[in-house]
C-alpha positions in Angstrom: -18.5 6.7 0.0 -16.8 8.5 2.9 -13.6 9.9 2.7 -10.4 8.1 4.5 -9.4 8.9 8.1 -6.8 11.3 7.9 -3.0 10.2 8.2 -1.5 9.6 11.3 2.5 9.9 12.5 3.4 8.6 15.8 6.2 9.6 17.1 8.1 7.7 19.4 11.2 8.8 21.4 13.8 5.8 21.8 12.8 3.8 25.1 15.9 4.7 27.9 19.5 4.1 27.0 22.4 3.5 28.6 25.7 5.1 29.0 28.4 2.6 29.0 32.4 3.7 28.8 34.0 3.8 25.5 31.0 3.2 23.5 29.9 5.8 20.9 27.1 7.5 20.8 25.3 5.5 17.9 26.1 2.0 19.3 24.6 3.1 23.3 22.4 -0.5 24.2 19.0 0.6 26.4 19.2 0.3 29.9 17.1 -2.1 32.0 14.1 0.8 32.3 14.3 1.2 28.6 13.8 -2.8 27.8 10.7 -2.1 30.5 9.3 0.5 29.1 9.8 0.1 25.2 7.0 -3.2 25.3 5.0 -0.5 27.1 4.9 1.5 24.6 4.2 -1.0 22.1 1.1 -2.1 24.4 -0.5 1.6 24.3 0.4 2.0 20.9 -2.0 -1.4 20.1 -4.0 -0.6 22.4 -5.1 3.1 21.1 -5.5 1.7 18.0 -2.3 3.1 16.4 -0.7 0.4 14.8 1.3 1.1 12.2 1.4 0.2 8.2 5.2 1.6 8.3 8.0 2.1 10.6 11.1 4.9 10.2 13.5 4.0 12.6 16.9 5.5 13.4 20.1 3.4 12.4 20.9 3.6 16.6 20.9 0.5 18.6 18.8 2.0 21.0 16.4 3.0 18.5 16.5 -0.4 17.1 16.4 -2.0 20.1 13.6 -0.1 21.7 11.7 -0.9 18.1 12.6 -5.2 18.7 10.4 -4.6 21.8 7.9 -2.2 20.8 7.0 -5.0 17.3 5.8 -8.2 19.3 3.2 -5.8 21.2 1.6 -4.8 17.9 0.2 -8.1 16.6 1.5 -7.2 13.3 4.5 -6.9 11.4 5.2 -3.6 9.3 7.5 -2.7 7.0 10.3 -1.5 8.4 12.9 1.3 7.0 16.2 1.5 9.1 16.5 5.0 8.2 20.1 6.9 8.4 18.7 10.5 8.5 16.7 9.8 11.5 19.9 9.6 13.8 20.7 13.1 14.9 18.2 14.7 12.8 16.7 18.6 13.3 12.8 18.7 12.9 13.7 20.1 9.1 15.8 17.0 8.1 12.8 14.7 9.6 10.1 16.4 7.9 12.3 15.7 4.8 12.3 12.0 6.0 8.4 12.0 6.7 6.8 13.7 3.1 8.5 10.8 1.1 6.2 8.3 2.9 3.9 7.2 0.1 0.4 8.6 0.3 -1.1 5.1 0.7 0.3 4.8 4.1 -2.2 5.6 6.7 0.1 5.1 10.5 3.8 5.9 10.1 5.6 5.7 13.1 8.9 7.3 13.4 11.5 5.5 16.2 13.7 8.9 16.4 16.1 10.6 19.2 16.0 14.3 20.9 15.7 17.4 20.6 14.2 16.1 16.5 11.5 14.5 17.8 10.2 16.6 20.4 10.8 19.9 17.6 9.2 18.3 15.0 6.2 17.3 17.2 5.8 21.0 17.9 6.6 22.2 14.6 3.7 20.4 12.6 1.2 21.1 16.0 2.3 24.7 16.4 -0.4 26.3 14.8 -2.3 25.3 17.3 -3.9 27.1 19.9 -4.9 25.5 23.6 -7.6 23.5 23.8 -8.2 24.2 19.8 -7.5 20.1 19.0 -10.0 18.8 21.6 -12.5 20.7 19.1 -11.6 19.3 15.8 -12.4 16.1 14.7 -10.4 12.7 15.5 -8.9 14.0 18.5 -8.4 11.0 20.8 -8.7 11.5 24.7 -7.0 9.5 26.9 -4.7 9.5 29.9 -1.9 11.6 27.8 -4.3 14.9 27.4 -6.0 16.5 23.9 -5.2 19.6 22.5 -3.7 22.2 24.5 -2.7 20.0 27.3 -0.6 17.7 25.2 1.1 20.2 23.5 2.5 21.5 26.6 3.2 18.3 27.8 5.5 18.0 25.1 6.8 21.6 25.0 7.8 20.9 28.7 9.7 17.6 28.0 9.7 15.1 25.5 11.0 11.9 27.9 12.2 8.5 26.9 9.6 5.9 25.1 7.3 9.2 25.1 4.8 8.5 22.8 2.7 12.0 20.5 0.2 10.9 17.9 -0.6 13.8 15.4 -3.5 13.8 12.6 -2.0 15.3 9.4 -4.1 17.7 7.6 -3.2 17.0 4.2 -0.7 14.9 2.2 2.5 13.5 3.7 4.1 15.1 0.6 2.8 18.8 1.9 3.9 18.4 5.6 5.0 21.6 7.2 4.7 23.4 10.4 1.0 24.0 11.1 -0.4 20.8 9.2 -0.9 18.6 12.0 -3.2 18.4 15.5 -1.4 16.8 17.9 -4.4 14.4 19.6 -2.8 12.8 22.6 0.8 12.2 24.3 1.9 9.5 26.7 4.9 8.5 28.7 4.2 4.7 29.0 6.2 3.0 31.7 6.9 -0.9 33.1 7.1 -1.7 35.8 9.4 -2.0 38.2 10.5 -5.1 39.4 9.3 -6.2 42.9 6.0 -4.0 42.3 
C-alpha cells in the first residue's frame, strides 16, 4: 500500500477589487480585471490538478466574489467555510485558521487578502533554500517557477488572483514555519477585451 500524497494548501489572493467612494473596506466589489482574472485562476487551478476538497474563504465581498468565479472552473463543488478570521489576518492568525482543517482533507484552498497571504506563504516555505524544492519530491514545474524561483516570486510581490501551491510536510495540525515546499506560483490573467 503506498502512502497518501502529501497535503496541499493553495493559496489564493482575492482576484482585483475595486475602490468605490464611501464603501468600507470589507464590502469593496472586484473590479472588471478582477471578474477576468478570478475564472482564470479557477481554470489553472483545475488545470494543475489542484482542485480542492475544502475552501477557507474570507467573509469580504471581494473574497467571495473572486471565489463565485473561481467554483464553476473547478468541475466540482467543495465545501465551503466563509471564514471570519481570514479577513485582515497576520500569517499567525491564518496558520491558526489552517491546523484546524481536519487531517482527511487532502487540497485546502484559502481565498485570503494581503500582506497574510503573501507572509504566510513565506512563513511555512522559509526553510527553504533556492532551488532546494525543485529537488524534493512532488514539486510541480510549470509556467510559475519551482523552488527557489517561486519563492522569490512571491517575496517580491504577492499580486491580485496570485495563485502559491505548497506541499505540507506533516499534519495540518503541526503546521509552522518551515513545514511546507512551496512547488509553483502563478499570476493567472484574462484577457482583455478587444484581444
Amino acid at each position: 500500500m503506498t502512502s497518501p500524497s502529501p497535503a496541499r494548501l493553495v493559496v489564493l489572493r482575492h482576484a482585483k477589487s475595486a475602490w468605490p467612494p464611501d464603501v468600507p473596506d470589507h464590502e469593496r466589489p472586484l473590479a472588471k480585471r478582477g471578474r477576468r482574472d478570478a475564472p482564470a485562476a479557477g481554470r489553472r487551478l483545475f488545470a494543475d490538478g489542484c482542485v480542492p476538497d475544502l475552501v477557507l474563504c474570507s467573509t469580504s465581498r471581494r473574497t467571495r466574489e473572486t471565489w463565485d468565479l473561481v467554483a464553476p472552473e473547478l468541475g466540482g463543488r467543495p465545501e465551503v467555510v466563509f471564514e471570519p478570521r481570514v479577513y485582515g489576518a497576520s500569517a499567525a492568525e491564518l496558520l491558526d485558521v489552517l491546523r484546524e482543517v481536519p487531517e482527511q482533507r487532502r487540497t485546502v484552498l484559502l481565498i485570503g487578502h494581503q500582506p497574510g497571504v503573501q507572509d504566510v506563504v513565506l512563513s511555512l516555505a522559509e526553510a527553504e533554500e533556492p532551488g532546494e524544492a525543485v529537488e524534493r519530491e512532488g514539486a510541480v514545474e510549470g509556467e510559475g517557477g519551482v523552488g527557489g524561483e517561486a519563492l522569490a516570486r512571491v517575496r517580491a510581490k504577492f499580486p491580485t488572483a496570485g495563485v502559491a501551491v505548497l506541499a505540507l510536510s506533516g499534519a495540518w495540525a503541526d503546521l509552522a514555519p518551515g513545514t511546507a515546499t512551496l512547488t509553483h506560483f502563478a499570476v493567472p490573467r484574462g484577457e482583455a477585451p478587444g484581444k
